[in-house]
Residue frames relative to the residue before (quaternion, step in Angstrom):
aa qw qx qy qz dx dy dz
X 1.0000 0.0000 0.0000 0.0000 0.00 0.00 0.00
X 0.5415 -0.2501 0.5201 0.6113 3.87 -1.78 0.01
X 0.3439 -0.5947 0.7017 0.1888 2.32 -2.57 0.59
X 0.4885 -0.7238 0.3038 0.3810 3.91 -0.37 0.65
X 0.1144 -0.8280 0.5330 0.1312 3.26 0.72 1.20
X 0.5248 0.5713 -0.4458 0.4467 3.79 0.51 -0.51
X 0.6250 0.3517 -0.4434 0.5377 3.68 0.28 -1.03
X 0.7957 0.3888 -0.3667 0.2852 3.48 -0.25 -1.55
X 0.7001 0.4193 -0.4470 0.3663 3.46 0.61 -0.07
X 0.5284 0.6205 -0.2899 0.5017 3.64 1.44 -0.05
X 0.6567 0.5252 -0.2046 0.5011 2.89 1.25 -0.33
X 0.6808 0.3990 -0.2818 0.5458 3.56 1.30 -0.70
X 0.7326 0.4856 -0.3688 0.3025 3.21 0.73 -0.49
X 0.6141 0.4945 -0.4358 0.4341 3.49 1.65 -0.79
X 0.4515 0.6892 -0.4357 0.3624 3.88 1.30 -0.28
X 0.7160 0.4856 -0.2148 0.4532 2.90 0.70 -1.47
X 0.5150 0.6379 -0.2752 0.5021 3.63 0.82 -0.60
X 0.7657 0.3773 -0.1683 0.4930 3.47 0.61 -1.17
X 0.5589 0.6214 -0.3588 0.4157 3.39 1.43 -0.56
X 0.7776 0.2929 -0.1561 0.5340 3.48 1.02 -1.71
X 0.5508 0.3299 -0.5707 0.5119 3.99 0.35 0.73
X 0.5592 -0.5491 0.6053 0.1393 3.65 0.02 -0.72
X 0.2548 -0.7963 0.5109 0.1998 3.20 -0.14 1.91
X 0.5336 0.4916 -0.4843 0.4889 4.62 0.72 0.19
X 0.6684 0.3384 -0.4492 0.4868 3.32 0.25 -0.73
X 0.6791 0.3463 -0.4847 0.4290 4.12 -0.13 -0.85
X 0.6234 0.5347 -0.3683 0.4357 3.83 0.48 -0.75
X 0.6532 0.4499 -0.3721 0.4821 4.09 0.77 -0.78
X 0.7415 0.4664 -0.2634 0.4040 3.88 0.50 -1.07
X 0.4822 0.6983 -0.3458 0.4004 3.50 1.82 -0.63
X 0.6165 0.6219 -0.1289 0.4653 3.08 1.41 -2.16
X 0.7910 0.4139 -0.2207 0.3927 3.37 0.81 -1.19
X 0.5577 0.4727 -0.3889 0.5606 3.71 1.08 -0.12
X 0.5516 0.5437 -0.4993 0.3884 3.64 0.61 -0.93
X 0.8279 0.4354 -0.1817 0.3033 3.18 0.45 -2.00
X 0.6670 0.5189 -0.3127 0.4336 3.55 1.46 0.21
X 0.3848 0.6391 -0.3798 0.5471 2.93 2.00 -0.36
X 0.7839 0.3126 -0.2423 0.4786 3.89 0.39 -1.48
X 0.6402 0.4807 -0.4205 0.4269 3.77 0.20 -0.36
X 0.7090 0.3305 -0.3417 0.5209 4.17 1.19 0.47
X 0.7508 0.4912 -0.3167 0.3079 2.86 1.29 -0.61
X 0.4696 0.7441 -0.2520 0.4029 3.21 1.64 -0.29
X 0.7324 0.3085 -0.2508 0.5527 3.41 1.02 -0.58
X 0.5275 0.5211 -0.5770 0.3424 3.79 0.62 0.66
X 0.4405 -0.7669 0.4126 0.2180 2.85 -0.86 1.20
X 0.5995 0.4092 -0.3852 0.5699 4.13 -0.97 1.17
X 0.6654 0.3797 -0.3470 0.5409 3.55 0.98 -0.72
X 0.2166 -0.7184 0.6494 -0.1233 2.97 -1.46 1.62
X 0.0130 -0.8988 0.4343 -0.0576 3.78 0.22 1.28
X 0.4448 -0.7061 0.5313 0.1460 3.64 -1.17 1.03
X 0.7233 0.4984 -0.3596 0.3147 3.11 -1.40 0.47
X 0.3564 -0.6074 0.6387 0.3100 3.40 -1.55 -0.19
X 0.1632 -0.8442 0.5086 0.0448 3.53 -1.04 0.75
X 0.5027 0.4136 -0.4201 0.6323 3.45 1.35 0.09
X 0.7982 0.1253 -0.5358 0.2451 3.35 -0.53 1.49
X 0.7535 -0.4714 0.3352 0.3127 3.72 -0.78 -0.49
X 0.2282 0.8588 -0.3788 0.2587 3.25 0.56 1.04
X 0.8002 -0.3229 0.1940 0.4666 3.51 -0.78 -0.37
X 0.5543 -0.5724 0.4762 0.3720 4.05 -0.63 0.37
X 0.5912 0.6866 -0.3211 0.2755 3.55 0.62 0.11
X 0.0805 0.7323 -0.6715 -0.0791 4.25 -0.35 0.35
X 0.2845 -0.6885 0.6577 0.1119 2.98 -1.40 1.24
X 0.0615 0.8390 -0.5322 0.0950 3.84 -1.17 0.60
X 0.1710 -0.7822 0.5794 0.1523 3.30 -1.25 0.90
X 0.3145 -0.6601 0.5889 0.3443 3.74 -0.79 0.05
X 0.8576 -0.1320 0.2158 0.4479 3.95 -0.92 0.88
X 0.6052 -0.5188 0.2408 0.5537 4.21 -0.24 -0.84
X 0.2819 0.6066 -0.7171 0.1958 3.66 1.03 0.90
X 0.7865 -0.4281 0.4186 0.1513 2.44 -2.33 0.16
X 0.3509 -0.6804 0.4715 0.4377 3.83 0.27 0.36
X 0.7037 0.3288 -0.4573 0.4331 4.00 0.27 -0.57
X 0.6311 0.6245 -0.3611 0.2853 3.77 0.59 -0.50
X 0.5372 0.4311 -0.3833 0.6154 3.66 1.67 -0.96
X 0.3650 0.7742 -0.4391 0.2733 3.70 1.11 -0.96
X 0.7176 0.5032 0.0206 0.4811 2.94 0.44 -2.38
X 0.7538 0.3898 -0.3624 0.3854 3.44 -0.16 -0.98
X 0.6516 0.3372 -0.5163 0.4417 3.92 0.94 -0.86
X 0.6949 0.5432 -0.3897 0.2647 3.56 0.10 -1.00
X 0.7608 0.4163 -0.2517 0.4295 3.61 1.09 -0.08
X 0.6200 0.4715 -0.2215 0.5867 3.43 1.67 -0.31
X 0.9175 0.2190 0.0120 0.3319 3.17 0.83 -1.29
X 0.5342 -0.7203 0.3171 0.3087 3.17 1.80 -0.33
X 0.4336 0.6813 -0.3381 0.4833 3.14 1.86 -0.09
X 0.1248 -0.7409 0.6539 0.0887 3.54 -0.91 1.10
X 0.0986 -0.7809 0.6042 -0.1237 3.69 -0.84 1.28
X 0.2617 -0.7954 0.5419 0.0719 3.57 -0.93 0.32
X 0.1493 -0.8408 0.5172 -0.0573 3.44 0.35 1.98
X 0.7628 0.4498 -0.3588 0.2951 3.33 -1.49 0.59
X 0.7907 -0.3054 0.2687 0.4575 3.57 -1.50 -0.65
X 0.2102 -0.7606 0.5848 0.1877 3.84 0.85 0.42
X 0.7561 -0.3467 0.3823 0.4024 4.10 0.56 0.06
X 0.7482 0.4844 -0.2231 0.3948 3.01 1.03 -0.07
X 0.0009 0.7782 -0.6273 -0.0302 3.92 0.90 0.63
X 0.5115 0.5312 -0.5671 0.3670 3.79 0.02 -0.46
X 0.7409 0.4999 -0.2692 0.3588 3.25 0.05 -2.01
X 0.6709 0.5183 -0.3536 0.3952 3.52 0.86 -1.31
X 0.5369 0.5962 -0.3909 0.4511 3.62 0.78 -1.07
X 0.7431 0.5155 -0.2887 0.3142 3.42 0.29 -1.71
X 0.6366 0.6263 -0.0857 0.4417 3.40 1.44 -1.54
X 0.1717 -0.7449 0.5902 0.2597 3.53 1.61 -0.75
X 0.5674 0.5471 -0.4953 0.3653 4.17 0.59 1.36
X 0.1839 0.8979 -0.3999 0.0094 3.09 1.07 0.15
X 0.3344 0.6499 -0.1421 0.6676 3.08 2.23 -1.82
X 0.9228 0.2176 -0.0421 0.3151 3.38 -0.96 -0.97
X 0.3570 -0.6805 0.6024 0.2157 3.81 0.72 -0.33
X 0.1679 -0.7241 0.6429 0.1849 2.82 -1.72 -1.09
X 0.4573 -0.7099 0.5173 0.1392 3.61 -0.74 1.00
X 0.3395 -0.7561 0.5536 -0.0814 3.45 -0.72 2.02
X 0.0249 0.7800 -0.6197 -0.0831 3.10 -0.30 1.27
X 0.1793 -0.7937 0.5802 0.0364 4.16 -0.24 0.85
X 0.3021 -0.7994 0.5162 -0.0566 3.30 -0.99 1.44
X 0.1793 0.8852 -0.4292 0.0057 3.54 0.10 0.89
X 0.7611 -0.3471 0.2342 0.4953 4.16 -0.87 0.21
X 0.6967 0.6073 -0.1904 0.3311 3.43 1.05 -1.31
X 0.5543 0.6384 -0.2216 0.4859 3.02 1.93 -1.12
X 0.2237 -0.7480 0.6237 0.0393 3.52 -1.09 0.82
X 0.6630 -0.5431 0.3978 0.3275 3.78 -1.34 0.48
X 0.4145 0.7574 -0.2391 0.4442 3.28 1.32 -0.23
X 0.7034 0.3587 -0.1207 0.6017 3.02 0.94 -2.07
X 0.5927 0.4191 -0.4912 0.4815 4.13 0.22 -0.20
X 0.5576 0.5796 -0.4936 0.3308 3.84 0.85 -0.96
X 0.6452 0.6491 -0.1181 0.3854 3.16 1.04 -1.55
X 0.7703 0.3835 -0.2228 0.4582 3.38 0.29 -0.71
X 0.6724 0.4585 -0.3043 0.4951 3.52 1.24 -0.80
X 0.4299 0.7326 -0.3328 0.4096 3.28 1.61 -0.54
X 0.8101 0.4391 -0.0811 0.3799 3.10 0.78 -1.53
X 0.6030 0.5984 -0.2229 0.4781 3.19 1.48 -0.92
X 0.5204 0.6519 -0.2185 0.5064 3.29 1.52 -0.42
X 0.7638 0.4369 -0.0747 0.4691 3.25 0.77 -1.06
X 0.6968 0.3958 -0.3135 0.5094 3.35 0.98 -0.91
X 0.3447 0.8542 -0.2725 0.2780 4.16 2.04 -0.58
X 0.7524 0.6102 -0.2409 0.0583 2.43 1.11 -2.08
């Protein structure tokens, strides 16, 4: 068959890209939205948040609101607010078991280079609102 030159050239260039910013620097600014994401979201009250944050780790706060449903807060940002999130068992029944969410999941907030301080404004914005 064709090869997918379109991909493969999409592919070198986002490499290349990553080469000339620098996989620490995209990985430090990741860290730093996460950690502004969790230092607001923590103090809404009902919001009930996973993880350890005093080390380095992935860009990523997991969260439940009170005993909604993880696809329903899911739903509500992506239809009100435009916020794309990632409800449920991400793959990981163990964790859920461990977590006692199995029932309930958990909403994935995921933190990437593209993302801007704005977009954390936003989401905590929202999370606020839907709290009340």
């Amino acid at each position: 068959g064709t090869l997918n030159a379109h991909g493969i050239a999409g592919l070198v260039a986002a490499l290349n890209y990553i080469e000339d910013v620098g996989v620490e620097k995209i990985h430090a600014f990741e860290l730093q939205l996460m950690h502004k994401f969790y230092q607001g979201v923590k103090e809404i009250a009902g919001i009930k948040v996973y993880g350890d944050f005093s080390a380095a780790g992935a860009p990523l706060v997991a969260l439940n609101y009170e005993d909604v449903p993880s696809g329903e807060l899911a739903d509500e940002l992506a239809g009100d607010y435009d916020i794309a999130t990632r409800p449920g068992a991400h793959c990981a029944p163990r964790m859920h078991a461990a977590l006692g969410t199995v029932e309930q999941g958990a909403v994935r907030f995921s933190f990437g280079y593209a993302n801007t301080e704005a977009d954390v404004d936003a989401a905590l914005e929202a999370l606020r609102r839907i709290c009340r």
